[in-house]
N, C-alpha and C positions, 0 to 999 in steps of 0.2 A: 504494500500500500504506500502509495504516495503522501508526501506529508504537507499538511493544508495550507493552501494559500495564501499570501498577505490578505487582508481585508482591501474593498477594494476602498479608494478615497472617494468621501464623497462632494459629490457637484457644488459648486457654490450656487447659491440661487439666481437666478439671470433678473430678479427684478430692482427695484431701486433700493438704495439702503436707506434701509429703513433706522431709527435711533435704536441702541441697541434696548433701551429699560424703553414702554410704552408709558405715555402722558396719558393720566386720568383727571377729568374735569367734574367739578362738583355741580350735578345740575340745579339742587337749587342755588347757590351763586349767581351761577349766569342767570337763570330766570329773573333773581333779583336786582341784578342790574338792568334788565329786557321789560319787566314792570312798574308802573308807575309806584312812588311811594306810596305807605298807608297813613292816612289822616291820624291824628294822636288824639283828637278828641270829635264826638260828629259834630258832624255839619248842623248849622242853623240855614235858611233859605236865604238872610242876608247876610251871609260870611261872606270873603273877601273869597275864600277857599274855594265856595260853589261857585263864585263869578269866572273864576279862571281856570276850571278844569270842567271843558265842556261836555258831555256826554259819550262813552267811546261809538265809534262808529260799528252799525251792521255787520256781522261778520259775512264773508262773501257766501255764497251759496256754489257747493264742490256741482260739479259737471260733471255724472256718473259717464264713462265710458262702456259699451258695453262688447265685448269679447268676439269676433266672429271671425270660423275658420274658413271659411269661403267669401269671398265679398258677394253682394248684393249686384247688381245687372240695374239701380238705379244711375240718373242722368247726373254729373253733377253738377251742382250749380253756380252760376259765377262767382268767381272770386273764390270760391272753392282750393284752388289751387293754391291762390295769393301768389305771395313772393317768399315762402319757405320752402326750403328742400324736403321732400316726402322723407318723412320717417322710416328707420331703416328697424327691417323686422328685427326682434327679437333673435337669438342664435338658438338653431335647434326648430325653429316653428317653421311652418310652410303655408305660404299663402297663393293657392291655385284657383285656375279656370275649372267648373265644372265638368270640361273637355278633358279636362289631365288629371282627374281624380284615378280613371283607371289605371296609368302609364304610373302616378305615384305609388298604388296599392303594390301593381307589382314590379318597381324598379329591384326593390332592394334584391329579392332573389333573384331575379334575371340578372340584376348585375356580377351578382354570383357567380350564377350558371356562364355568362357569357349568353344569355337571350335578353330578347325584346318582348315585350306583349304580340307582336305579331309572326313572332317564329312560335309560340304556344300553337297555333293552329297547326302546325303541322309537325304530325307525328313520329319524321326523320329526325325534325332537328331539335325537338326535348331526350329524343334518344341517345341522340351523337353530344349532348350535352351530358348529359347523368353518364355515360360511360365515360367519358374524358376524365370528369370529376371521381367515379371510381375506382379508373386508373391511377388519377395523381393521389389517392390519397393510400393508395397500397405501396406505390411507390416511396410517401413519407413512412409510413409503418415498416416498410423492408428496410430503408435507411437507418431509421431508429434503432430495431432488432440487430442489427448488423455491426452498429456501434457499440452498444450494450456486450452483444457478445464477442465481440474482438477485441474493447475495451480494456484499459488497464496494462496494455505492452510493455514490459518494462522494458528503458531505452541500453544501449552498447554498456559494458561497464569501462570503470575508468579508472584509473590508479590509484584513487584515495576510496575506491571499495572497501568493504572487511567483508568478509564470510563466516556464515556460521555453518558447521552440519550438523543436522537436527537427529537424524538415525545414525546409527554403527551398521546399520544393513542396508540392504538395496529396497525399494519401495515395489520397483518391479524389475524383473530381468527378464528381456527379451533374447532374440537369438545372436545379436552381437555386442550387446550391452546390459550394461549393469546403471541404473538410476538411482540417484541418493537423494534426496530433498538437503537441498542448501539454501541460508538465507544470505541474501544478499542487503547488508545495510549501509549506506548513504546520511550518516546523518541521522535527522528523523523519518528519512523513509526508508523502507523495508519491502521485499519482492522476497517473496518465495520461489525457487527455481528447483533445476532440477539439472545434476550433474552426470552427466551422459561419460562413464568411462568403458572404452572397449574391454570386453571379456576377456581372459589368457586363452589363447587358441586359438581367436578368431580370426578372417581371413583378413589382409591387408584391402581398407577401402578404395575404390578407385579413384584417385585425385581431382578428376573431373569434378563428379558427383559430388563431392565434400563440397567444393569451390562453388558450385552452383547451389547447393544448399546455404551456402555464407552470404549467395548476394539475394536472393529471390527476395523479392517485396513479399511481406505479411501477407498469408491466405489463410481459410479458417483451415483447412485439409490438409497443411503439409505443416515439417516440426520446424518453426522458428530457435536459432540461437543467438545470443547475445553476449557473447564472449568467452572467454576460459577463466577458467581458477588458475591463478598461478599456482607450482608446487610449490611448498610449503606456508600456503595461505593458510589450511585447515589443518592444524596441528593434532593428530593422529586421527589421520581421514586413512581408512582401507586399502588406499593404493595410492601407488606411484605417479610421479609427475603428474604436466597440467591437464586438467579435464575439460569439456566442453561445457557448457552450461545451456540447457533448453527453457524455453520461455513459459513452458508449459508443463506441470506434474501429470505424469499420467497414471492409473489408477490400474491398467493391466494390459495384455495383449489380446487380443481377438482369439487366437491358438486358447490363453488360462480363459478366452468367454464359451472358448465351446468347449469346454472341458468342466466348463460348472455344470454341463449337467441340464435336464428340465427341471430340476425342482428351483432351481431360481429364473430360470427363462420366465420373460411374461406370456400373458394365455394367447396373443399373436406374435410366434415367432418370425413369421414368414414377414410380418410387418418390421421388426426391426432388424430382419435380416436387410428390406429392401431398403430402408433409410442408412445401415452401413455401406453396403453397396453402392448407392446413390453417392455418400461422400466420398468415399474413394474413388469413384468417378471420377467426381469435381477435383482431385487431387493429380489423376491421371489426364486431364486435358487438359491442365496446368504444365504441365509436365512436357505435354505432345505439345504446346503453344512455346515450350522455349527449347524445341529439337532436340526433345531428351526423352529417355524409352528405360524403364523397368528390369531388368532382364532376369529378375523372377521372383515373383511376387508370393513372400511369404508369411502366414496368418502371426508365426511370433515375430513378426518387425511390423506389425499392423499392432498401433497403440491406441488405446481408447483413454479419455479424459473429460471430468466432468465440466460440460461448457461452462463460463464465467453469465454470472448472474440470472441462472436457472434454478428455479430447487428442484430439488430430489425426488422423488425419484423422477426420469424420465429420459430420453431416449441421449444416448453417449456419444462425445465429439468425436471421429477419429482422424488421428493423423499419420501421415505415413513418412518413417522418420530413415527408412532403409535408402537412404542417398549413397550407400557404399556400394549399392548395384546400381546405379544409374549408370548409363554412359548416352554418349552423343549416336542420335538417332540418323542413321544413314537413311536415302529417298525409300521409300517402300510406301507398301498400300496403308492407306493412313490408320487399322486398327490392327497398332503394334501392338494394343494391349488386350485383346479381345479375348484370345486365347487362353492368356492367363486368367481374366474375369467370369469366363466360362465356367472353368477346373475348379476357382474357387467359390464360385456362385453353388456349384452342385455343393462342394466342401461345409458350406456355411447351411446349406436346406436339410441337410441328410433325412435319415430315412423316418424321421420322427415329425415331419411336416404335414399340416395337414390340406390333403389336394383341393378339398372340397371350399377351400376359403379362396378368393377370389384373387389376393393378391399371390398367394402360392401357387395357382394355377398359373397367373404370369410369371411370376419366377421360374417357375420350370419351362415355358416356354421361351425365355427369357434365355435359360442358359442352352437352350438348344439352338436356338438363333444365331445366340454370338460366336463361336465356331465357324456357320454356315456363311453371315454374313459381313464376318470380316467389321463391323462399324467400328468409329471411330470412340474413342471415353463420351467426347459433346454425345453423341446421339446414344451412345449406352445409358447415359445421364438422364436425356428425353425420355426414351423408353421407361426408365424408373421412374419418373416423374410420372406420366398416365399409369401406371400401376397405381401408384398412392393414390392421387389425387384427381386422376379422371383425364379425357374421355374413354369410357369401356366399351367395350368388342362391340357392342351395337351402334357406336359411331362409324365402321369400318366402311371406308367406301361413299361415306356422306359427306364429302368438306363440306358442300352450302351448308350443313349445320354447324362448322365447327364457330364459324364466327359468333351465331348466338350463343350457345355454351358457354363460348370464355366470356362473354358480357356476362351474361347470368352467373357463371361463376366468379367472378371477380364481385360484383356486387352480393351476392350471400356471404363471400368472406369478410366484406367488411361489416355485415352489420353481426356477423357469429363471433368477430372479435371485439366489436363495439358492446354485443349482451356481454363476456367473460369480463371486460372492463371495468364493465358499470358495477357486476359485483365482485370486482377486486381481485378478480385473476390475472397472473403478471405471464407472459407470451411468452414461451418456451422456443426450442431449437427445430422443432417440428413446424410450427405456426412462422418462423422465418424461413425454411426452406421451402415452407408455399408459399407464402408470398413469394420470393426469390423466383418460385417457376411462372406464376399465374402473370410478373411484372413482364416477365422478357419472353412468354411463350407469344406466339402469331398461328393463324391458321394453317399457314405454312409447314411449321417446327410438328405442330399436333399430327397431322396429316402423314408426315414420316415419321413419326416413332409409332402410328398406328401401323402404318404399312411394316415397320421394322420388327412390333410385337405380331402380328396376325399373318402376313401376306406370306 
């Protein structure tokens, strides 16, 4: 955690200066100074007193004005005008023609929408208006999500670090590494990390791959680092020399999630088989976008870690941290990873699945495909996307419908996340990976992952 902010200074006020103590006036005072003296004995009829203080004068009679939001269609009459300037309305009030009562009723939504009172008549352009507006506002919701759970990076370390190690054992051990939970402190801020040192035995990394791992811009699917431990920072840490440091603890490998067993799987496995699958995708087109290929993908170097600012339980981040098999992707058919997502797609469904649930049925059809038809991670990605979240086998073959669909689906997302809102449910890693498909999918994208699941 980072440690908090200066306060920010605040504004002077932009208006006139004022004295700094307020002046308080005694009103009766002034009033006694504003009225005439009182007589110290009465009056007689011929005092000198009554001759010189003549009667006070009539007090004037007020001119009620009375209040109207529409003027009157009366003539007005001369001099009416005079020679003063028309008073200028009130701030906040509107004074119209009877003509412009409807355009005022409905400017403020229209201005909203981007309509007029006379695009209402017609039922294209209140259409193309409410989808626009449901687009941008999944759009802000996917932004949001996105920052929330990528949030909290902690930045490069720098020579006035300390480090703590929190365990004498490893947190998790994958198949080329050993993870320690280390704290990194700065002062008053603090970052929990995680020191990545290679296992005795392991094979030598490819140099590429490490290098390309150091420069890659933050993604939520692949392992961020952020520097090393020098040796002898951690005085009696487990091993030798400097370690690497990941930005992220992770809590196990895919290999120790299917080796837990059913009795802690949830009651749709084939459901978070496809949301693991789906991020590893997104890890692997990452991957194919900077001419870089896998070259074998395995369940103990696939880490799973619990996303930032989710609660628990519910579906697990994963990253893929095995850069020691990367290498530089020579020209080929563009799904160099298909093969392997196939092998491990069966791996992760086994025979404990159950067919009859809708998203298992595509999964296995899913892993029969990807062999056959060579695709690339992007559209293996697609395809898992309509598995979750739709269009199903009875879109097959319909584009004219796909484009209604995603209208309609995009607007029940926002108001199914607008009800969880209202009673205080906070958006999980699920509810950002739809948003994430429903902002960037087209009729187009639907269309192929339909033909790539079915055809």
């Amino acid at each position: 955690m980072s440690s908090p902010e200066p306060p920010a200074k605040t504004p002077e006020p932009a208006g006139p200066p004022w004295p700094a103590q307020p002046t308080y006036s005694n009103l009766g005072e002034v009033r006694a100074h504003l009225l005439p003296p009182k007589a110290c004995r009465p009056r007689t009829p011929g005092s000198l007193s009554s001759d010189l203080q003549p009667p006070p004068p009539p007090l004037p009679k007020k001119a009620l004005a009375r209040t109207q939001s529409l003027p009157t269609r009366r003539t007005p009459g001369p001099g009416s005008a005079g020679g003063r300037p028309p008073r200028r309305p009130l701030r906040g009030s509107h004074s119209v023609d009877a003509s412009q009562s409807e355009g005022l009723a409905l400017g403020v939504p229209g201005a909203a929408l981007g309509l007029f009172p006379d695009h209402l008549l017609s039922p294209e352009a209140v259409h193309a208006a409410l989808a626009a507006r449901q687009l941008g506002a999944l759009r802000d919701i996917e932004a949001r999500l996105r920052a929330r759970l990528m949030g909290g990076r902690p930045g490069p370390c720098l020579p006035g670090h300390g480090f703590r190690l929190l365990d004498g054992s490893p947190c998790v051990e994958s198949g080329d590494a050993l993870y320690y939970r280390v704290v990194r402190v700065d002062g008053e801020a603090w970052h929990v990390l995680a020191a990545k040192v290679p296992k005795p035995g392991a094979e030598l990394p490819q140099p590429w791959g490490v290098e390309l791992q150091a420069s890659l811009p933050p993604h939520f699917n692949l392992q961020g680092l952020c520097g090393l431990v020098p040796e002898g920072a951690l005085p009696g840490a487990p091993w030798r020399g400097p370690a690497v440091l990941a930005t992220e603890v992770p809590e196990r490998t895919v290999a120790q999630w299917l080796a837990e067993g059913s009795q802690q799987r949830p009651a749709e496995p084939a459901w978070e088989v496809a949301l693991l699958i789906l991020q590893l995708s997104a890890a692997l087109e990452h991957l194919e976008a900077q001419g870089a290929t896998l070259v074998e993908l395995r369940p103990e170097n696939l880490l799973l870690a619990a996303p930032r600012g989710c609660a628990a339980p519910g579906p697990l981040r994963l990253l893929l941290a095995d850069f020691g098999h990367v290498c530089q992707r020579t020209q080929g058919p563009p799904g160099a990873h298909a093969l392997q997502l196939g092998r491990l797609l069966r791996t992760l469904l086994g025979p404990a699945t159950p067919l009859s649930a809708p998203v298992g049925v595509g999964l296995e059809r899913l892993a029969t495909q990807l062999p056959r038809r060579l695709p690339s991670a992007a559209q293996t990605r697609g395809a898992l996307q309509t598995l979750l979240w739709g269009p199903g086998l009875e879109f097959r073959g319909r584009r004219a419908l796909l484009g209604p669909w995603l209208r309609v689906r995009r607007a029940l997302l926002v108001v199914h996340l607008a009800e969880r809102a209202a009673g205080g449910e906070v958006p999980g890693l699920e509810d950002w990976l739809c948003c994430e498909y429903l902002v960037d999918a087209t009729e187009a994208s639907l269309g192929h992952a339909l033909e790539l699941l079915w055809d």
